[in-house]
VOBA-1610 file (N, C-alpha, C; in pm, whole numbers, padded with zeros to 5 digits, always signed):
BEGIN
Unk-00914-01470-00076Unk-00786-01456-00009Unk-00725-01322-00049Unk-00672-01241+00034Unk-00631-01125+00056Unk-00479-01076+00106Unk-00394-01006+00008Unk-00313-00966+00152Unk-00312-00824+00134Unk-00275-00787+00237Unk-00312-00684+00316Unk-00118-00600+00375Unk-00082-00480+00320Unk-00014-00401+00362Unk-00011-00276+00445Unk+00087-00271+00525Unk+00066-00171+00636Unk-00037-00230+00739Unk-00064-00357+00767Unk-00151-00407+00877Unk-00120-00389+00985Unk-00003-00334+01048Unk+00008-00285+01210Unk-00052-00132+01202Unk-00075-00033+01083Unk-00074+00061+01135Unk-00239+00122+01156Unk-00299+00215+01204Unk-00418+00201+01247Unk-00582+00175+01064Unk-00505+00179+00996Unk-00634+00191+00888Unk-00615+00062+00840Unk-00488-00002+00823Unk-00444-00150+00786Unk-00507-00256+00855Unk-00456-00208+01017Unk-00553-00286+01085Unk-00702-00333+01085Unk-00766-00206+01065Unk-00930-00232+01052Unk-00936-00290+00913Unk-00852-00299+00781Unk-00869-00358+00697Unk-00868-00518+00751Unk-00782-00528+00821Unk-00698-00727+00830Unk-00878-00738+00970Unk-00924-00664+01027Unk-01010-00685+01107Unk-01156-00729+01038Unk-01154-00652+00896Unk-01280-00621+00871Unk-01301-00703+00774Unk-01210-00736+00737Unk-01183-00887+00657Unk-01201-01016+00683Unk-01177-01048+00782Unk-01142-01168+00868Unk-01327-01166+00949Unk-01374-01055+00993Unk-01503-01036+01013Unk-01633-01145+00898Unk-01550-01043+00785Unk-01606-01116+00634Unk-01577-01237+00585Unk-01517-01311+00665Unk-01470-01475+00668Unk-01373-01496+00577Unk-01297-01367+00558Unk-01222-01401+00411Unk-01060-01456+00517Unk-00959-01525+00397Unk-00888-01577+00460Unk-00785-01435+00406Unk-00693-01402+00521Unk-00560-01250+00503Unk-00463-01328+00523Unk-00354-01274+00445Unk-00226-01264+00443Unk-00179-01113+00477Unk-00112-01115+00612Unk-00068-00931+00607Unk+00063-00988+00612Unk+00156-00876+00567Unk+00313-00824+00556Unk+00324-00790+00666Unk+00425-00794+00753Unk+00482-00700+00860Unk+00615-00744+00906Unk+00690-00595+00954Unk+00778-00586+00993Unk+00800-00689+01149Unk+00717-00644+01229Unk+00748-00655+01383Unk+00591-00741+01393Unk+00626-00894+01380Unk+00462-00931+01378Unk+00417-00949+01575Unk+00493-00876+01683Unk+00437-00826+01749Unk+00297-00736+01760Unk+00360-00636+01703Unk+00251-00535+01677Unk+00129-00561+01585Unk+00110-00676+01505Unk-00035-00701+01499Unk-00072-00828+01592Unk-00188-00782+01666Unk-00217-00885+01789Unk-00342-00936+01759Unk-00377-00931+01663Unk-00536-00974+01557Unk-00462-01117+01582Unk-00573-01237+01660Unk-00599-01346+01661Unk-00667-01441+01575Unk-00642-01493+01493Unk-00766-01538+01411Unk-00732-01657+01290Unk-00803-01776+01307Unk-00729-01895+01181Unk-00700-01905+01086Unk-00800-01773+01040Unk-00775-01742+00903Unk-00700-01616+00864Unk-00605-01592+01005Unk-00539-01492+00942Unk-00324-01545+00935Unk-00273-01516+00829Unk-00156-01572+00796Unk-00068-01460+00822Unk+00050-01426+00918Unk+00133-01343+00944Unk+00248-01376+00867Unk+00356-01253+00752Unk+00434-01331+00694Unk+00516-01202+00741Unk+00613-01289+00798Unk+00736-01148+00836Unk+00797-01115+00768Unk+00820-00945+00704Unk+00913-00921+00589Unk+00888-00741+00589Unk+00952-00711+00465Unk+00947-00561+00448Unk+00885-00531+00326Unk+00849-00451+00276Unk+00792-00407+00184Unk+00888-00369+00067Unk+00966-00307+00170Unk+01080-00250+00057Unk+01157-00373-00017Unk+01142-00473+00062Unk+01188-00594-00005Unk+01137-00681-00133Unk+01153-00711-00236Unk+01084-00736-00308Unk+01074-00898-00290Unk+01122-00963-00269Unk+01148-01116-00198Unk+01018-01134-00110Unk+01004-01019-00013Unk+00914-01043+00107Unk+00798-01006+00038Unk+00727-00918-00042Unk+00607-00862-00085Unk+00567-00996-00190Unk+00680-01068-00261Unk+00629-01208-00317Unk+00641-01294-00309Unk+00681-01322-00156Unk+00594-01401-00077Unk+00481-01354-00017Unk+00453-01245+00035Unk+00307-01232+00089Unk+00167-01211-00006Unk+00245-01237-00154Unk+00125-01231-00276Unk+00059-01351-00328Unk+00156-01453-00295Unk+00134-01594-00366Unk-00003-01619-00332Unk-00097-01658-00417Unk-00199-01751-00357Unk-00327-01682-00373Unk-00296-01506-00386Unk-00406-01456-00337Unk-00482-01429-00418Unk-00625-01350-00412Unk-00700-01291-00508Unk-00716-01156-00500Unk-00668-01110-00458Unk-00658-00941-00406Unk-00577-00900-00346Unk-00533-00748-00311Unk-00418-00705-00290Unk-00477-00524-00222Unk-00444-00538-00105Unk-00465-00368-00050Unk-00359-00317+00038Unk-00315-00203+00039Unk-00189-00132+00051Unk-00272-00013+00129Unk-00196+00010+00241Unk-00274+00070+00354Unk-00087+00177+00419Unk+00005+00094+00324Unk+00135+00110+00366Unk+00182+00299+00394Unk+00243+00310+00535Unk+00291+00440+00558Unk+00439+00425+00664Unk+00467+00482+00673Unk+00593+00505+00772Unk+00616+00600+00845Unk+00746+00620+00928Unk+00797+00774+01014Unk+00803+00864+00870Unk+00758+00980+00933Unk+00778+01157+00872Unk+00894+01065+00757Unk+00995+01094+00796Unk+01124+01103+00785Unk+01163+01000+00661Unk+01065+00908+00590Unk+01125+00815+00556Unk+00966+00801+00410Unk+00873+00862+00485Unk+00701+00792+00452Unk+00692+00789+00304Unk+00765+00909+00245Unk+00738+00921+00119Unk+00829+00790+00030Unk+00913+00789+00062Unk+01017+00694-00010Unk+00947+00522+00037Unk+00915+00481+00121Unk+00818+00381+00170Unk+00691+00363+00092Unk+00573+00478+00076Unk+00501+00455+00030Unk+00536+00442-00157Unk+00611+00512-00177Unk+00688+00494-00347Unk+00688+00383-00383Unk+00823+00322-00333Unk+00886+00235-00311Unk+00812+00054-00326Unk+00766+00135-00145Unk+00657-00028-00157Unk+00556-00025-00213Unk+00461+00033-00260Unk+00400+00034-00390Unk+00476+00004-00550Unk+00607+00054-00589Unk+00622-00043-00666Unk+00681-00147-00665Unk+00694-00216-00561Unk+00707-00359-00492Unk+00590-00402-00524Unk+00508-00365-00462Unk+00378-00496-00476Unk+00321-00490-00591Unk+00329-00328-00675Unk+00296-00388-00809Unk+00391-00460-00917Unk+00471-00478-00879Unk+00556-00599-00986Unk+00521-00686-00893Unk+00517-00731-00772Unk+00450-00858-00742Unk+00339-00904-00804Unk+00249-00802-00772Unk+00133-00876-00849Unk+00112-00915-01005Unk+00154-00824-01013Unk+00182-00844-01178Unk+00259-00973-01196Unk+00379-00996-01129Unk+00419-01138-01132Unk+00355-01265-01126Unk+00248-01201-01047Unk+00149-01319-00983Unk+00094-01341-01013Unk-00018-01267-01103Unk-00107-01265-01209Unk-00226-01197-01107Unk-00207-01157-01015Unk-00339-01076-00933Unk-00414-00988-01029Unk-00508-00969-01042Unk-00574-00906-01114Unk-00674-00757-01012Unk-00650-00791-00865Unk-00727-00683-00796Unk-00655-00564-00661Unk-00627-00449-00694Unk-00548-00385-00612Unk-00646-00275-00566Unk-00616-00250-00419Unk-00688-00106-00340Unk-00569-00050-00286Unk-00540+00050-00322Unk-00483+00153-00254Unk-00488+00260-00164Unk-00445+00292-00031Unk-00503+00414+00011Unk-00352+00498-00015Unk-00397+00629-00038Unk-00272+00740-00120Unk-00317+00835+00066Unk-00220+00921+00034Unk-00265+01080+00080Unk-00293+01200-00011Unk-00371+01297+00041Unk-00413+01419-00036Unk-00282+01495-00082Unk-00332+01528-00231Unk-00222+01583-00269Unk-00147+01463-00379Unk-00199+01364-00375Unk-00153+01262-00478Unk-00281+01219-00586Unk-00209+01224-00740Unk-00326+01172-00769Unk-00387+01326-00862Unk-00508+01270-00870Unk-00584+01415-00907Unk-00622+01491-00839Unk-00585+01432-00670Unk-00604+01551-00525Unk-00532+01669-00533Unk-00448+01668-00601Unk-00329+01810-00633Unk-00391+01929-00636Unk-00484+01945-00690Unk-00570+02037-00693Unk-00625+02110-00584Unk-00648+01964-00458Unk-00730+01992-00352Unk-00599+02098-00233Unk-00482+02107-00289Unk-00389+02174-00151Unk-00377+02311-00155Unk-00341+02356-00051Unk-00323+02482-00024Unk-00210+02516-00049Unk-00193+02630-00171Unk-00092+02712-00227Unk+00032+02653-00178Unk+00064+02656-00037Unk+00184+02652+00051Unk+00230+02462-00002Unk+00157+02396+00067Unk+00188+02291+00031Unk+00233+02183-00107Unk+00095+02222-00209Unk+00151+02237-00363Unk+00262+02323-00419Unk+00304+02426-00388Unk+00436+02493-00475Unk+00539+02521-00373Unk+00576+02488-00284Unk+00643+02501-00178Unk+00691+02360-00131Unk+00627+02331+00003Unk+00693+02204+00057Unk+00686+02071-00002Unk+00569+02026-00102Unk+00632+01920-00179Unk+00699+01942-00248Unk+00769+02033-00340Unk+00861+02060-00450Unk+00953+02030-00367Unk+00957+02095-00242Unk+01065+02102-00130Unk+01165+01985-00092Unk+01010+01930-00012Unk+01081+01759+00042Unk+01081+01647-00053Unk+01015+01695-00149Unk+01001+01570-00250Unk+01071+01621-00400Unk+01164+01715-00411Unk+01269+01719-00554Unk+01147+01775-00642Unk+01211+01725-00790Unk+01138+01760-00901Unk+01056+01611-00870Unk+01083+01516-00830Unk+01000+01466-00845Unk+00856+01479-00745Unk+00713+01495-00785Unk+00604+01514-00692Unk+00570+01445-00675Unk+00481+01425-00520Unk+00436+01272-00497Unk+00314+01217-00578Unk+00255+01358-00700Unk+00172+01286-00779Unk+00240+01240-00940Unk+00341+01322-00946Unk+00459+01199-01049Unk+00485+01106-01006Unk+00535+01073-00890Unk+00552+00970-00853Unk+00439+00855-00869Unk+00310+00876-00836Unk+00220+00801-00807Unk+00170+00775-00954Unk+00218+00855-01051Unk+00153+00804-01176Unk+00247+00728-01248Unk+00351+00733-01219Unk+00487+00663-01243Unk+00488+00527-01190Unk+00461+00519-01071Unk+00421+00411-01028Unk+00316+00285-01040Unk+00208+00400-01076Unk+00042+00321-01062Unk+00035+00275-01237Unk+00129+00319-01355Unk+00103+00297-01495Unk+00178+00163-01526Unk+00067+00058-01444Unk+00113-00069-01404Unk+00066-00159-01495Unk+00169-00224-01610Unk+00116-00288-01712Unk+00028-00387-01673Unk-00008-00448-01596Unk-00115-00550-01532Unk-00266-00517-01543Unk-00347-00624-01612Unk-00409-00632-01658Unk-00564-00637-01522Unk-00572-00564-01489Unk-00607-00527-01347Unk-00788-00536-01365Unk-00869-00636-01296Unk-00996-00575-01312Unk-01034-00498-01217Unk-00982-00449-01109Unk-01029-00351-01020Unk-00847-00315-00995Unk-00855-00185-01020Unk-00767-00075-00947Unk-00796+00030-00895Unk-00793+00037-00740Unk-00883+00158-00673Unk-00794+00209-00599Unk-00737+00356-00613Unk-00677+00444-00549Unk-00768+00549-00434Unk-00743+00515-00338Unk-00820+00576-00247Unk-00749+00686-00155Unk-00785+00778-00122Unk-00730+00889-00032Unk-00812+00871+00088Unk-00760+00909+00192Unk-00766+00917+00335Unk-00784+01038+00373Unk-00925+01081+00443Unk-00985+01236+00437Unk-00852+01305+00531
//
């Protein structure tokens, strides 16, 4: 049993697809459970927000794993992906989950390395303060939970 964040948006989706393929039973989070139109018995729709911490534990109860696929508008994405990431990790940690996948973007992480001049000393300092989105992410991810798989993944 699985739940699954950011499942309306296109990489979430093929997660809650590719899962449910694999006979496993999903729990996805979503805002507008319109927008996921994945049919399936073993899949559990729980309406809520991420940013909510109420809604992320409820969509943790029960499970054995935990993947975060979570993004948003320009305008908002960074504080969303922060945010609801450390939502679901005090959920899980609450919960006693022991297994998390993450997908990050480049530039977080030990990807810092991988950006171009402009983007590393310029526009993230920029839009994102003193704080960087790879402070952030280590701030976030130094998750006392006793985790046997924690996998931070970037998106080419």
């Amino acid at each position: 049993m699985a739940s699954i964040f950011g499942a309306t948006g296109g990489t979430g989706r093929k997660f809650v697809e590719q899962a449910l393929e694999q006979g496993h039973i999903v729990t996805a989070l979503v805002r507008n459970s319109a927008k996921l139109d994945v049919k399936n018995a073993n899949l559990q729709i729980v309406q809520g927000d991420v940013m909510d911490s109420a809604s992320v534990e409820r969509a943790v109860q029960g499970q054995d794993a935990v993947l975060s696929a979570i993004g948003a508008p320009d305008s908002s994405k960074e504080l969303v992906r922060s945010e609801g990431t450390r939502n679901i990790i005090r959920a899980i940690e609450k919960a006693g989950i022991r297994r998390f996948i993450s997908l990050s973007t480049i530039g977080v992480g030990d990807s810092r390395e991988m950006l171009p001049f402009l983007y590393k000393y310029i526009l993230f300092p920029l839009f994102c303060g003193t704080l960087s989105p790879t402070t952030q992410f280590r701030k976030i991810t130094s998750s006392k939970a006793d985790l046997i798989g924690q996998l931070f993944a970037r998106q080419p």
